[in-house]
C-alpha positions in Angstrom: -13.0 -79.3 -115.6 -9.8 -79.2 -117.5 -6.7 -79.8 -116.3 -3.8 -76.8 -116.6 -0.9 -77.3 -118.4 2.3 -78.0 -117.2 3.4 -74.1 -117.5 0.6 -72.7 -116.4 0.4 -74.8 -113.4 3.8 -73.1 -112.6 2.5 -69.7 -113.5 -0.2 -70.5 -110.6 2.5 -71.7 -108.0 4.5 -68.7 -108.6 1.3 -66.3 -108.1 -0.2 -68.6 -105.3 3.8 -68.5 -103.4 3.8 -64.8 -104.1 0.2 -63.5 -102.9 0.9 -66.1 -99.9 4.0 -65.0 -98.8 3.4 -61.7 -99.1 -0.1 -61.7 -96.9 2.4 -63.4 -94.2 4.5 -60.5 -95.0 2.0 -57.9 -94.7 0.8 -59.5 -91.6 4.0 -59.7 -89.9 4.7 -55.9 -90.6 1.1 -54.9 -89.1 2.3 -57.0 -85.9 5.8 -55.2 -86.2 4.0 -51.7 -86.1 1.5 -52.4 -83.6 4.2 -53.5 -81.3 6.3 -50.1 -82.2 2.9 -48.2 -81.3 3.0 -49.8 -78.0 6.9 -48.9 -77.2 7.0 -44.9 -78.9 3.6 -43.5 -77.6 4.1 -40.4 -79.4 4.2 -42.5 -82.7 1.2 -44.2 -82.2 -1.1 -42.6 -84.5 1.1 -43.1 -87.5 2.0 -46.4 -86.3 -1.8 -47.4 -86.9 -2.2 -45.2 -89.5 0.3 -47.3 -91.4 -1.4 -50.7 -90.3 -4.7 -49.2 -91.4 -3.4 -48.7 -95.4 -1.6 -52.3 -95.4 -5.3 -53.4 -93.5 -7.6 -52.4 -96.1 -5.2 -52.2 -99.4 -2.5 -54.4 -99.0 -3.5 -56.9 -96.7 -7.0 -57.7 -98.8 -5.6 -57.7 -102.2 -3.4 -60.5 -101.2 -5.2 -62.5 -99.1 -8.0 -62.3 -102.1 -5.1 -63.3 -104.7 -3.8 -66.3 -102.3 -7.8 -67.3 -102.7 -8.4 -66.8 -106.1 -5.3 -68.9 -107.1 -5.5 -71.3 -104.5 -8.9 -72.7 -105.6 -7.4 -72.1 -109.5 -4.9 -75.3 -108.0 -7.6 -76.8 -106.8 -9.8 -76.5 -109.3 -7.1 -77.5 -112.3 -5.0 -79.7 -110.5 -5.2 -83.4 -108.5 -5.2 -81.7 -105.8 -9.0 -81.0 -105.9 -10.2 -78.2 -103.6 -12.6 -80.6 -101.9 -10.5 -83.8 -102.3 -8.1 -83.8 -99.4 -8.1 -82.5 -95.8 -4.9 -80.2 -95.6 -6.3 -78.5 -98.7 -9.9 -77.7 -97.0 -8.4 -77.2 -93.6 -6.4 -73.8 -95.9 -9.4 -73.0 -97.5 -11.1 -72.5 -94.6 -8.7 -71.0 -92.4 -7.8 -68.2 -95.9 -11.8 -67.6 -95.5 -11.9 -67.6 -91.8 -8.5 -64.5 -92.1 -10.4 -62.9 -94.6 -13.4 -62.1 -92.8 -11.5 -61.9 -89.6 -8.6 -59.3 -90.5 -10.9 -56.2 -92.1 -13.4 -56.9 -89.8 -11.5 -57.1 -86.5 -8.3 -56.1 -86.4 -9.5 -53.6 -88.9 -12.3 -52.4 -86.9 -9.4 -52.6 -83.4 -7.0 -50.3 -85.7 -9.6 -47.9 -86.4 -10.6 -48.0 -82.7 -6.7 -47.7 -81.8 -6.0 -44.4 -83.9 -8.9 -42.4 -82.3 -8.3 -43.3 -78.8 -4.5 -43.0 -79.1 -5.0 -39.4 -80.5 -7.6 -38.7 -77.5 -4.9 -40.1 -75.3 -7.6 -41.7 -74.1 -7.0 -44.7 -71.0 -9.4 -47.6 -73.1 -6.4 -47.4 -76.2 -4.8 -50.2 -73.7 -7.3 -52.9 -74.1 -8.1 -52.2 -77.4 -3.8 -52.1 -78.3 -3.6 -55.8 -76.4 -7.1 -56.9 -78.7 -4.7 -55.6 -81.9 -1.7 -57.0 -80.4 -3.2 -60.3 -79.8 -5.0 -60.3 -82.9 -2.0 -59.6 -85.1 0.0 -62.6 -83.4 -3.5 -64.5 -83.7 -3.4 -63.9 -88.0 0.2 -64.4 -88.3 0.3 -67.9 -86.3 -2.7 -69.1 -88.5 -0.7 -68.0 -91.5 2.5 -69.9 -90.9 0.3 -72.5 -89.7 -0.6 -72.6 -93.4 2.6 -72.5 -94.5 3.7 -75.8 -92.5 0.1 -77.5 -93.8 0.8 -76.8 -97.4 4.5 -78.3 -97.0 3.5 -81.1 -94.6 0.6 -82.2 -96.1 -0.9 -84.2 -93.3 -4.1 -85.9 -93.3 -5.5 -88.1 -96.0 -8.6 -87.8 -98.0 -11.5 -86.4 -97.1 -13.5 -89.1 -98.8 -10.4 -91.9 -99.6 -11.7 -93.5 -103.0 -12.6 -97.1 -103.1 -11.6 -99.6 -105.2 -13.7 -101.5 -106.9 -12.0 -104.9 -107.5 -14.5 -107.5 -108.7 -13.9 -110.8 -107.6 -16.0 -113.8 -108.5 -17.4 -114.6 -105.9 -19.0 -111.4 -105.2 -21.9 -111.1 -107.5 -25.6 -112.9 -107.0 -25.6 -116.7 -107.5 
């Protein structure tokens, strides 16, 4: 596959930092308002209400966009998507949040406004299963942040040099 120019690598960084960052973002304010929900009871609904929109229009669109241009760098760069650890070890942590955030947490959202408007005792559990959840998704995602800046770990398959010596061949 072709390699991207130097210029529109940088146009990738730029959309990769900013879909990134901004799905950390989104994630930190869900965790912001779930905790609010939990200390103003009569702003609960709203609270999750709020969540819910950033859940399933926010939250996804970034995520997606932090995918989409993260295997673009993969893809048109050295980097390879395959070719080193740190950069699987994101890939599958970006498609282990994705499944995880509009299915869980959005599912424990939707479960939190209707039992927070019945006033109902079970909002409790699921509010710590939200709570939890929201710290769970924004400790993976600055544990992404600190992999993509560290870059620990080697190859996933280091390449082997093939020095011929002459010794080496059949006699």
């Amino acid at each position: 596959m072709k390699r991207v120019t130097r210029r529109g690598k940088q146009i990738l960084d730029v959309l990769h930092y900013t879909t990134s960052v901004g799905w950390l973002g989104v994630g930190f304010t869900q965790l912001a308002l779930n905790l609010f929900a939990l200390s103003v009871p009569e702003l609960r609904v709203p609270a999750h209400e709020i969540a819910h929109l950033l859940d399933r229009w926010v939250l996804i669109l970034l995520a997606l966009g932090s995918l989409v241009t993260g295997l673009l760098l993969g893809l048109k760069t050295r980097w390879g998507v395959l070719r080193y650890r740190w950069v699987l070890v994101k890939l599958l942590l970006t498609l282990a949040l994705l499944v995880f955030a509009p299915v869980w947490l959005g599912g424990w959202v939707v479960e939190a406004i209707r039992l927070a408007g019945l006033l109902d005792p079970a909002y409790s559990a699921v509010r710590d299963d939200l709570i939890m959840g929201s710290v769970a998704m924004v400790s993976t995602l600055a544990l992404m942040v600190v992999v993509s800046v560290v870059k620990p770990w080697g190859r996933v398959a280091p390449a082997r040099r093939r020095e011929a010596t002459a010794g080496d061949g059949p006699a």
